[in-house]
FIKE-93494 format. One record per residue (C-alpha): residue in one letter; chain; x, y, z. Coordinates in steps of 0.5 Angstrom, whole numbers. Example, Ala and Ser with C-alpha at 12.3 -4.5 7.8 and 13.67 -1.06 7.14 Angstrom:
# residues 2
<r code="a" unit="A" xx="25" yy="-9" zz="16"/>
<r code="s" unit="A" xx="27" yy="-2" zz="14"/>
***
This chain:
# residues 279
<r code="x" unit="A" xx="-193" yy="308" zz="332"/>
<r code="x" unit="A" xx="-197" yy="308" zz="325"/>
<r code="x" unit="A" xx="-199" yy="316" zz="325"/>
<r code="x" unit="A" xx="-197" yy="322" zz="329"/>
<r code="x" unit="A" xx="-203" yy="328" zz="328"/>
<r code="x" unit="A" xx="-204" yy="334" zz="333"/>
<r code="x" unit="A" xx="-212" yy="335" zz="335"/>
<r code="x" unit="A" xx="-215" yy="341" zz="334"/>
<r code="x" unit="A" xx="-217" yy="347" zz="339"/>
<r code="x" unit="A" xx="-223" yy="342" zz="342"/>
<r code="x" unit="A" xx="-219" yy="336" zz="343"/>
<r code="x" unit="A" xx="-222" yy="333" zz="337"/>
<r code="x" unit="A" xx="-217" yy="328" zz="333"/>
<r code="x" unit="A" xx="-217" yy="328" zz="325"/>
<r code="x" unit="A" xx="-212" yy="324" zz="322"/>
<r code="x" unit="A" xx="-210" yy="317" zz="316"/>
<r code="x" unit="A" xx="-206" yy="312" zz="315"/>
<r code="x" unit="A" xx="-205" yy="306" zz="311"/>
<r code="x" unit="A" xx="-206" yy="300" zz="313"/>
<r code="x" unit="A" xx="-199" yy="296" zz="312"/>
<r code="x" unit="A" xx="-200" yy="288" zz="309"/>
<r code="x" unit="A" xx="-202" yy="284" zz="315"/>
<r code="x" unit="A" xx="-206" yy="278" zz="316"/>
<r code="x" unit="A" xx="-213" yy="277" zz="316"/>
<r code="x" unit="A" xx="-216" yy="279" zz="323"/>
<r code="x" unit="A" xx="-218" yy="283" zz="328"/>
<r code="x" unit="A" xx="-213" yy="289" zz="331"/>
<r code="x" unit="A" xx="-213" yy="295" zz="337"/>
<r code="x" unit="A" xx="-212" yy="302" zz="334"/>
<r code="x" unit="A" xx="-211" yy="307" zz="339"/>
<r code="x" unit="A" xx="-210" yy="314" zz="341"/>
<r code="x" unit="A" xx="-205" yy="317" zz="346"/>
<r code="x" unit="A" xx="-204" yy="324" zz="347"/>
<r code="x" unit="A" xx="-198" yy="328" zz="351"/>
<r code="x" unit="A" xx="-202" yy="327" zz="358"/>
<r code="x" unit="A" xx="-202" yy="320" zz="357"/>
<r code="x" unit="A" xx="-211" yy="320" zz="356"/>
<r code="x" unit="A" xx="-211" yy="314" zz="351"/>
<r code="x" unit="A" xx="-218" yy="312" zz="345"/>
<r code="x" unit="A" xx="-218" yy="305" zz="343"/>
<r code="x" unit="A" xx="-222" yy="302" zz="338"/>
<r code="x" unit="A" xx="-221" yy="296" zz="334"/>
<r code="x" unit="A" xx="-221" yy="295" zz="327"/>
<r code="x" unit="A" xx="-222" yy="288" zz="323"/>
<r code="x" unit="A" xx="-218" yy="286" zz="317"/>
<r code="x" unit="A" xx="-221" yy="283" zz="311"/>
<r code="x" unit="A" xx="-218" yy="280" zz="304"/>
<r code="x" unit="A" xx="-218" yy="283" zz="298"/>
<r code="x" unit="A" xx="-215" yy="281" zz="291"/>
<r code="x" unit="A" xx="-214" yy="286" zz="284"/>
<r code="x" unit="A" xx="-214" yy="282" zz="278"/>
<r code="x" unit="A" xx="-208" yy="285" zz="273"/>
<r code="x" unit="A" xx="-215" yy="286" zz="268"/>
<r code="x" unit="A" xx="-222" yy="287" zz="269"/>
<r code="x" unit="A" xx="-225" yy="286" zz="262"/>
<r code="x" unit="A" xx="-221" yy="280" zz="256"/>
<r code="x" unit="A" xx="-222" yy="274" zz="252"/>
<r code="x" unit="A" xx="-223" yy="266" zz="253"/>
<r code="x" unit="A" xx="-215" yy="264" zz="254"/>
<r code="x" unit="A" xx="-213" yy="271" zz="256"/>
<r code="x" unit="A" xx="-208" yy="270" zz="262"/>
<r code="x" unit="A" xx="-210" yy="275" zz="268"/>
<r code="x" unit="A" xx="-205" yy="276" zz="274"/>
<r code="x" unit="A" xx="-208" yy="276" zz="282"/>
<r code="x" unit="A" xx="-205" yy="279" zz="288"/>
<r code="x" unit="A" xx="-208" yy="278" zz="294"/>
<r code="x" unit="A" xx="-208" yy="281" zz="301"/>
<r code="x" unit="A" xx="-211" yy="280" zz="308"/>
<r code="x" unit="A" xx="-212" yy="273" zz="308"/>
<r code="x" unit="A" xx="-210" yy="268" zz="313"/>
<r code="x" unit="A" xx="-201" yy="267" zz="314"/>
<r code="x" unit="A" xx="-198" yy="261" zz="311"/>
<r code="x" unit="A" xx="-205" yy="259" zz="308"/>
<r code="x" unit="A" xx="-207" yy="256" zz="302"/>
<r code="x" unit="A" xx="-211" yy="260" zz="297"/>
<r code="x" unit="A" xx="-216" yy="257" zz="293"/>
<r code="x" unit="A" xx="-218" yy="262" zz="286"/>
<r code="x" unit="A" xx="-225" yy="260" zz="283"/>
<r code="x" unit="A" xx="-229" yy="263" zz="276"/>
<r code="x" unit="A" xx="-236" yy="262" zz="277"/>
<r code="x" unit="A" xx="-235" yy="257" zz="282"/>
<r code="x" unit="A" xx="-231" yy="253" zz="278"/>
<r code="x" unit="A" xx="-223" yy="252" zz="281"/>
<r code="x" unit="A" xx="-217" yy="255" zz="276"/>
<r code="x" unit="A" xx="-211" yy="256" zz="281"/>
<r code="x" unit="A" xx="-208" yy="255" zz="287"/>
<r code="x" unit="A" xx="-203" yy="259" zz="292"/>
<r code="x" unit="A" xx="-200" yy="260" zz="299"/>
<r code="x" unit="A" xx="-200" yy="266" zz="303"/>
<r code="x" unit="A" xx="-194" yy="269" zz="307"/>
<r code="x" unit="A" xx="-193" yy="271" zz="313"/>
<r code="x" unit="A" xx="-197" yy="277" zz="312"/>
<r code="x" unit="A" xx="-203" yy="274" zz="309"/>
<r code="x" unit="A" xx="-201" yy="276" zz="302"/>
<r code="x" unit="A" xx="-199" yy="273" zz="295"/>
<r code="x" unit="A" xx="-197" yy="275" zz="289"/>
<r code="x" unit="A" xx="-196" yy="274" zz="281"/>
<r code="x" unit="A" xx="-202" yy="268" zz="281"/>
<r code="x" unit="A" xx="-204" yy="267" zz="274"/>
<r code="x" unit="A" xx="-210" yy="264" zz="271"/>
<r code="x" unit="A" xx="-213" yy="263" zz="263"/>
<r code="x" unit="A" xx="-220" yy="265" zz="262"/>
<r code="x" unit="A" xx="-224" yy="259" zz="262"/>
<r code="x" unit="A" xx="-230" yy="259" zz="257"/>
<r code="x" unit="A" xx="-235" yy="264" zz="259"/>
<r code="x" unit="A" xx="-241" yy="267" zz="256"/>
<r code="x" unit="A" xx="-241" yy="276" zz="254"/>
<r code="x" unit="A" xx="-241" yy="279" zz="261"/>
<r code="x" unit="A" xx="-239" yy="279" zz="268"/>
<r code="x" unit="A" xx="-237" yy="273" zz="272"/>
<r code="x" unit="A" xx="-234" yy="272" zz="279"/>
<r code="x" unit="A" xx="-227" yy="271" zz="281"/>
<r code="x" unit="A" xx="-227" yy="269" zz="288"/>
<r code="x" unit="A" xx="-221" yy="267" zz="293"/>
<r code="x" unit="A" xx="-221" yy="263" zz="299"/>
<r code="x" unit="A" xx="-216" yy="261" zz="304"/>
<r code="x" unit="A" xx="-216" yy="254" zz="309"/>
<r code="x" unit="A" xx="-220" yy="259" zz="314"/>
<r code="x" unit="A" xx="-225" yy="261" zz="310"/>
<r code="x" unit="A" xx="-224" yy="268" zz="309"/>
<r code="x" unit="A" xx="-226" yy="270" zz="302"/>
<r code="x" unit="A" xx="-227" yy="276" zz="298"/>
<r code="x" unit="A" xx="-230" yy="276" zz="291"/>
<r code="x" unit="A" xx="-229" yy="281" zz="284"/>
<r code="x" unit="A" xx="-233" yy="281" zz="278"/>
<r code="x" unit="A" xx="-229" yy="279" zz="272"/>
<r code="x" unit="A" xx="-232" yy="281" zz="265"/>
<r code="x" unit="A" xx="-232" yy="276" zz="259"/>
<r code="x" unit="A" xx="-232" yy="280" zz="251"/>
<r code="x" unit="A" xx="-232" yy="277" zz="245"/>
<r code="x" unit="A" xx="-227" yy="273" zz="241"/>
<r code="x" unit="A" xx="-227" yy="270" zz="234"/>
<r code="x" unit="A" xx="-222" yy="266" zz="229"/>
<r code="x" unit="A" xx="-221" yy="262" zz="223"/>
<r code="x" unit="A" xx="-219" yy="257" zz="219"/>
<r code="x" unit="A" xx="-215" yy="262" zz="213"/>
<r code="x" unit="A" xx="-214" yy="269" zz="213"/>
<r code="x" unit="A" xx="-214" yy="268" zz="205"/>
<r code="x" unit="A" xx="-218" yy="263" zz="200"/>
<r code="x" unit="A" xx="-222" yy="263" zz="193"/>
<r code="x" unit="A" xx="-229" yy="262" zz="191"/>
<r code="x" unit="A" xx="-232" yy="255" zz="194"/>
<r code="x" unit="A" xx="-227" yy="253" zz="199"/>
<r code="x" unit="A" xx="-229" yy="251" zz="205"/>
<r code="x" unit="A" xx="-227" yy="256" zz="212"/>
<r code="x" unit="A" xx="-228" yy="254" zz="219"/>
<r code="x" unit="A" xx="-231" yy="260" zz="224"/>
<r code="x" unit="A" xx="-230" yy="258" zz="231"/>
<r code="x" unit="A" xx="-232" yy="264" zz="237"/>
<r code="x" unit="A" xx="-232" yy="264" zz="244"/>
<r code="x" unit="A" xx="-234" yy="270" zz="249"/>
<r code="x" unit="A" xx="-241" yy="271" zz="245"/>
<r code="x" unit="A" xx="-248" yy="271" zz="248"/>
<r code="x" unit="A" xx="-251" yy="264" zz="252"/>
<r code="x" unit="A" xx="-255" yy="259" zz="247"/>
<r code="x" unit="A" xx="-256" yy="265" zz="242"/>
<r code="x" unit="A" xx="-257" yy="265" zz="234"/>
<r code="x" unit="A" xx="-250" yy="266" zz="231"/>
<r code="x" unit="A" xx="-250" yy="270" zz="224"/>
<r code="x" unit="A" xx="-244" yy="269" zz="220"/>
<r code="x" unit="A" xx="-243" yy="275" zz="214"/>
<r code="x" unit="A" xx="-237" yy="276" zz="210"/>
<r code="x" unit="A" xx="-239" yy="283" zz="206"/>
<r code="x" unit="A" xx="-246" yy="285" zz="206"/>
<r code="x" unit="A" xx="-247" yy="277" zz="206"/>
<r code="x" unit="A" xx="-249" yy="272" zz="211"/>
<r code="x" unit="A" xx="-246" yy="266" zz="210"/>
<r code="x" unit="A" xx="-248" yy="262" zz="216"/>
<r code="x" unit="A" xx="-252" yy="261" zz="222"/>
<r code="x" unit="A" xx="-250" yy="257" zz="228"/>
<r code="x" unit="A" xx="-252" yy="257" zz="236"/>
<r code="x" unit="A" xx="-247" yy="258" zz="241"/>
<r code="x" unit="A" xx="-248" yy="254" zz="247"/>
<r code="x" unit="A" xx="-249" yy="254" zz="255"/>
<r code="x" unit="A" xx="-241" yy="258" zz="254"/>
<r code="x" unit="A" xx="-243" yy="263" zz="249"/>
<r code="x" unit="A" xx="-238" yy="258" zz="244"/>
<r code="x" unit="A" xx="-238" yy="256" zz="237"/>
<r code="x" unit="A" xx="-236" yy="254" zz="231"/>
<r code="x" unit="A" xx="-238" yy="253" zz="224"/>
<r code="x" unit="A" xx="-236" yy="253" zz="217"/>
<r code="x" unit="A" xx="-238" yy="256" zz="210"/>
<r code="x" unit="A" xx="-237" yy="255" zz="203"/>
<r code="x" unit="A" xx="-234" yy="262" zz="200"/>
<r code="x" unit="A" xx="-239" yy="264" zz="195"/>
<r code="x" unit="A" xx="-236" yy="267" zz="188"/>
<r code="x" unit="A" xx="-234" yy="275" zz="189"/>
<r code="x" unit="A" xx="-229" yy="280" zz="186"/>
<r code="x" unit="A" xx="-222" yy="279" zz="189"/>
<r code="x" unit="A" xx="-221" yy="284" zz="195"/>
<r code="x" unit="A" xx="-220" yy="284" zz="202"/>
<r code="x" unit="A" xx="-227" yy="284" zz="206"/>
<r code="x" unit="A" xx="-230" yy="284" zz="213"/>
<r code="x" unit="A" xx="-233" yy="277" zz="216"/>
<r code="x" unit="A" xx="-238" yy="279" zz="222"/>
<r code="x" unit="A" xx="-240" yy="275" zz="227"/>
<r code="x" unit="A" xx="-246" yy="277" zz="232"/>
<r code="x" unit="A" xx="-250" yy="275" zz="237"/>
<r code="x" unit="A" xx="-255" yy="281" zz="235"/>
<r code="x" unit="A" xx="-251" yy="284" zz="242"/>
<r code="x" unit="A" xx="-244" yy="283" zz="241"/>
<r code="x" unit="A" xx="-241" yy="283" zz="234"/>
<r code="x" unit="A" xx="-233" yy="282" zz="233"/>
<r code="x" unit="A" xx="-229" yy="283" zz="226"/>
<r code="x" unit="A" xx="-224" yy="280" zz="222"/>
<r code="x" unit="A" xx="-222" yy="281" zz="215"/>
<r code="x" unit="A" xx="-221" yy="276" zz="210"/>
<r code="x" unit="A" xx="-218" yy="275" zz="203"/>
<r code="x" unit="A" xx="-222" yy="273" zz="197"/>
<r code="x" unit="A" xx="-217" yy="270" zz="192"/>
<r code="x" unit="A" xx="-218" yy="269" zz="185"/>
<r code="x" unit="A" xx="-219" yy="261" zz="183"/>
<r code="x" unit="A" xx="-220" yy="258" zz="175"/>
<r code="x" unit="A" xx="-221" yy="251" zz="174"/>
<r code="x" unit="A" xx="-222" yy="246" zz="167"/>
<r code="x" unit="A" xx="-226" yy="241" zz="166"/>
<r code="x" unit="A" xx="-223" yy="237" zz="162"/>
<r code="x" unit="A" xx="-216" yy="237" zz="165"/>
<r code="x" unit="A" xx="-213" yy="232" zz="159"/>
<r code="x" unit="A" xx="-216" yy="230" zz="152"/>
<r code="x" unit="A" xx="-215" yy="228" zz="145"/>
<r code="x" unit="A" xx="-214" yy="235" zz="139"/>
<r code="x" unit="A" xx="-220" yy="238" zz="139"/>
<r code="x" unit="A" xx="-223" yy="236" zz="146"/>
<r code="x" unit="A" xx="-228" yy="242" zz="148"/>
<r code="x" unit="A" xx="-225" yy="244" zz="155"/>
<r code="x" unit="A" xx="-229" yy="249" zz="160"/>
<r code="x" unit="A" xx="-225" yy="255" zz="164"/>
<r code="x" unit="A" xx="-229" yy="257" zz="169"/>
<r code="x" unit="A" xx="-226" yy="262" zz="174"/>
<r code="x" unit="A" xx="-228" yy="266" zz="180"/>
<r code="x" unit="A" xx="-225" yy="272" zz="183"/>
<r code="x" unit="A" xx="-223" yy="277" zz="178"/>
<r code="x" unit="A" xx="-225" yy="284" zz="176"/>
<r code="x" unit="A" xx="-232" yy="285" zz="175"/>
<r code="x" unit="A" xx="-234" yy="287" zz="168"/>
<r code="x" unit="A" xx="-227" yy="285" zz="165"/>
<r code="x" unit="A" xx="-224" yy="282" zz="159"/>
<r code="x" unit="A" xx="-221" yy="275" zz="161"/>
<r code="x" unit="A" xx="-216" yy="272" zz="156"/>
<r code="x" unit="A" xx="-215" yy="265" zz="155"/>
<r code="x" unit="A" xx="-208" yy="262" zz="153"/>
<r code="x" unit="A" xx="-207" yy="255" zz="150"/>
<r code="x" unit="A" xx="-199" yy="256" zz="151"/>
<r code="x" unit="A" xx="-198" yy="262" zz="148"/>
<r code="x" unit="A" xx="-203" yy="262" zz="143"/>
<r code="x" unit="A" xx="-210" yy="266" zz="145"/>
<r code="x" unit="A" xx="-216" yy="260" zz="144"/>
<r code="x" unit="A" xx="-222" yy="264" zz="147"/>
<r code="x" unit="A" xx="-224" yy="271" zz="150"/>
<r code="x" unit="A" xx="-229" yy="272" zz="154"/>
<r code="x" unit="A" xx="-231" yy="277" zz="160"/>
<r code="x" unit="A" xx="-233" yy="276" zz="167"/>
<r code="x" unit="A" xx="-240" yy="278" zz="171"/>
<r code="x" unit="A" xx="-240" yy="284" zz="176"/>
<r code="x" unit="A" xx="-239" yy="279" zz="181"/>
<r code="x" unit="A" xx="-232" yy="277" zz="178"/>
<r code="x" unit="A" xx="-234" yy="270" zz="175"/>
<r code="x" unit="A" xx="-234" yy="266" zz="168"/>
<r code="x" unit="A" xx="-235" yy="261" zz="165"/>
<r code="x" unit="A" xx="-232" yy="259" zz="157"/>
<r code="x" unit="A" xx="-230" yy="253" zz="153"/>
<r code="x" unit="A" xx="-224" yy="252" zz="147"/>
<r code="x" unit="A" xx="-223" yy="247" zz="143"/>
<r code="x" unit="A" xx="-216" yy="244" zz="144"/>
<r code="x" unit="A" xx="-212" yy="245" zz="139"/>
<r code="x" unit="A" xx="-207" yy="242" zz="135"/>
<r code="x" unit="A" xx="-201" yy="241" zz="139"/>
<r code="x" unit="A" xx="-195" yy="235" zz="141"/>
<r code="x" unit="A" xx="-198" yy="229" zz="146"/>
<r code="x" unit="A" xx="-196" yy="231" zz="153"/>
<r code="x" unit="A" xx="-197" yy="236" zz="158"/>
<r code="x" unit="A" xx="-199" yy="244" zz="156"/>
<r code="x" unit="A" xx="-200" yy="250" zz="160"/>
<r code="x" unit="A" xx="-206" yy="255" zz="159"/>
<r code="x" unit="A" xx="-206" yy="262" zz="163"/>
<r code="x" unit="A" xx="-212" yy="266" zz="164"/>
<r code="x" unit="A" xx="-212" yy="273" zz="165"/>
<r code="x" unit="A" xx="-216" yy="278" zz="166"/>
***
């Protein structure tokens, strides 16, 4: 007995229940009132599975649980045809906890399927989002940073920016996957936001320009002229140029935060000196 209802003043009969876990098949339903006048019907049972999240990123692991599949059979899991996991049924047809990672996949809807040995199935749709990573979360002008990005648009024009500046553009392949490279272009020290797009879907990260100096020559003879160049300070700024602890030169950078001066060595004892610059 699944379910006790009393029928109304005609002898009609509304009512529920639940079906409890059984196997995939077909089942007599029946109805028996206090004169013994017994209904059947049938009612045939048919495999469904839940995914533990319907929407997330390329590597993301997702729980199946499944029901109504054939007892002690082995189920097959495919994404868009392509097998990524394998479990076995109990005796009421149903399993539980299986887990797969999000194969490469374009932006959008896929099908998650499962099968069991005798060809029951049932089918969900799982949707693919954008996700993106690089290389270094902090750099200076000039150093090279790699942006790779999966779950974007199939074999569209991927646009690289960091502020206001596109950086790069690339392709994403049959997978909505990429990776590409820029080289940071001198701006004022900060945090910004890279964006990737594929003219649909954008992601966002930040990202850290670091200030960054150089001098050319790095040893010399007294008098040697030598160039400071630096990027990544304040705009419109004094910068200061210490040989040691003596001032040589002073100069101011640009409104990107960047310059470009030269001293000559003083006189100094032969080896190793320090020069600090400073904005």
């Amino acid at each position: 007995v699944i379910e006790t209802d009393s029928s109304d003043d005609d002898g009609n009969l509304y009512t529920y229940f639940i079906i409890d876990e059984y196997p995939a098949g077909k089942y007599k339903i029946w109805a028996t009132d206090c004169n013994d006048y017994q209904e059947i019907n049938y009612f045939t049972l048919t495999p469904d599975i839940d995914l533990d999240e319907y929407t997330g990123t390329v590597g993301e692991e997702i729980v199946v649980t499944g029901t109504g599949f054939a007892a002690n059979s082995e189920v097959n899991i495919t994404f868009d045809g392509d097998g990524v996991a394998i479990d076995k049924t109990n005796e009421d047809g149903s399993f539980s906890g299986t887990t797969f990672d999000v194969p490469e996949s374009y932006n959008g809807n896929h099908t998650v399927k499962a099968t069991d040995e005798d060809g029951n199935y049932t089918t969900v749709e799982f949707a693919t989002t954008e996700l993106i990573t690089i290389s270094a979360k902090t750099a200076a002008a000039g150093t090279g940073v790699t942006v790779s990005g999966t779950g974007f648009l199939a074999d569209s024009d991927i646009a690289i920016q960091l502020a206001n500046d596109k950086v790069a553009v690339t392709e994403s392949d049959d997978n909505g996957s990429f990776s590409d490279s820029f080289v940071v272009p001198a701006m004022v020290k900060g945090t910004y936001k890279i964006k990737i797009s594929d003219g649909t879907n954008s992601a966002y990260t930040d990202f850290t320009i670091l200030s960054a100096t150089t001098i050319n020559p790095a040893m010399g003879n007294v008098g040697t002229e030598v160039t400071v160049s630096g990027a990544g300070f304040a705009p419109n700024a004094t910068v200061l140029v210490k040989y040691d602890k003596t001032q040589v030169v002073k100069t101011t950078t640009d409104e990107n935060g960047t310059f470009e001066t030269s001293f000559s060595a003083p006189v100094s004892e032969h080896g190793d000196h320090t020069v600090t610059i400073t904005d």
